[in-house]
N, C-alpha and C positions, 0 to 999 in steps of 0.2 A: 200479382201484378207484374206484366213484362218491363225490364227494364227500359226500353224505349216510350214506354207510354208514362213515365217518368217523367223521362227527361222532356223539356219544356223549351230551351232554348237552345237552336243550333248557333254556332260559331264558323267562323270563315277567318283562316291565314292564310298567308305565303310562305312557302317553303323553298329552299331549294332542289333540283333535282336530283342532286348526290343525298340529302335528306331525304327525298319520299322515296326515291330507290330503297333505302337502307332502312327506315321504316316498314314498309312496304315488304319488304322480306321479313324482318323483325316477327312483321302481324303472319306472314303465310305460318315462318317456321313454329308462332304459340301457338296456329290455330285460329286466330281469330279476323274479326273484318277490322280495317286501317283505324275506324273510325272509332272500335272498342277499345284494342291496342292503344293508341293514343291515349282515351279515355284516360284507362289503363297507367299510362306512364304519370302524367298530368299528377293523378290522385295521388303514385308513389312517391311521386316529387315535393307533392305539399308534406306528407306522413314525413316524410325522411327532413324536411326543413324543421316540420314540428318537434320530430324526435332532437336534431343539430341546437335547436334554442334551448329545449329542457336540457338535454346533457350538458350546453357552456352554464347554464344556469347553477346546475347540480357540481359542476369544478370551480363557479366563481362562489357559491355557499363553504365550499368545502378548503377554499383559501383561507390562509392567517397568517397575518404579517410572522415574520420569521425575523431572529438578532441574529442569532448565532450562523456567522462566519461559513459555517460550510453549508447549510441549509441556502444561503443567498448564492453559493457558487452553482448549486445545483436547479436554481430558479430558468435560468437560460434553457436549460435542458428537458427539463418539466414541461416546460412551457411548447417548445417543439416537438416535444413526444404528442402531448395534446392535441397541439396542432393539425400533425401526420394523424392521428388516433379518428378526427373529427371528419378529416378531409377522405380518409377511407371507410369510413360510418357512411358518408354523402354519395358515395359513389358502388357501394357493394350492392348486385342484383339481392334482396330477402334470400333468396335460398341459400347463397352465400351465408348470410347473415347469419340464419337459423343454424348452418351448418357450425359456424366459429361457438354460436350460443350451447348448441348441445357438446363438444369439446369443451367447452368451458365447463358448462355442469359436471361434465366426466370428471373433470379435475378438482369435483368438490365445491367448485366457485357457484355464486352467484350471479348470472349477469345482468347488467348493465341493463334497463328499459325504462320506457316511460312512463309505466305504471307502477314499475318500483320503489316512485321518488315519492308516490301520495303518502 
């Protein structure tokens, strides 16, 4: 079954013109029509929200209140590393992604997913 005879309902926005320019190129340079492209983005957008919930989810599981003194001085710091950590999770293209993930496996590590956490 073609993907078009799927899909069931069209949507209509407004954009601006500095947007559908830039789009618009986006879709020439993957190859595809505006309208997949788009699709395209929309889909990675939600994935990557969904991923941004389970990972705050998987750092607020993995808190525990802390006494000791130098543990609390480094709370500030933690906390903005994560931050930066989450906010470039939200914003890196997949291939990016894949790319940091296989470096990371090289290094022995684990990474980070949201099937890891089941």
């Amino acid at each position: 079954m073609d993907n078009h005879t799927a899909m069931s309902r069209a949507m209509h926005f407004r954009i601006s013109e500095d947007q559908y320019r830039r789009y618009e190129a986006e879709a020439v340079a993957a190859g595809l029509r505006l309208s997949d492209f788009l699709r395209r983005r929309l889909e990675a957008a939600d994935r990557i929200a969904d991923e941004l919930a389970q990972l705050r989810l998987a750092v607020l599981d993995g808190e525990s209140p802390q006494s000791d003194p130098i543990s609390k001085a480094t709370e500030p710091t933690t906390a903005v590393t994560l931050e930066v950590l989450l906010l470039l999770r939200s914003i890196v293209p997949p291939s990016q992604l894949r790319s940091a993930h296989a470096d990371i496996e090289r290094m022995g590590l684990r990474p980070w997913s949201p099937a890891s956490q089941s």
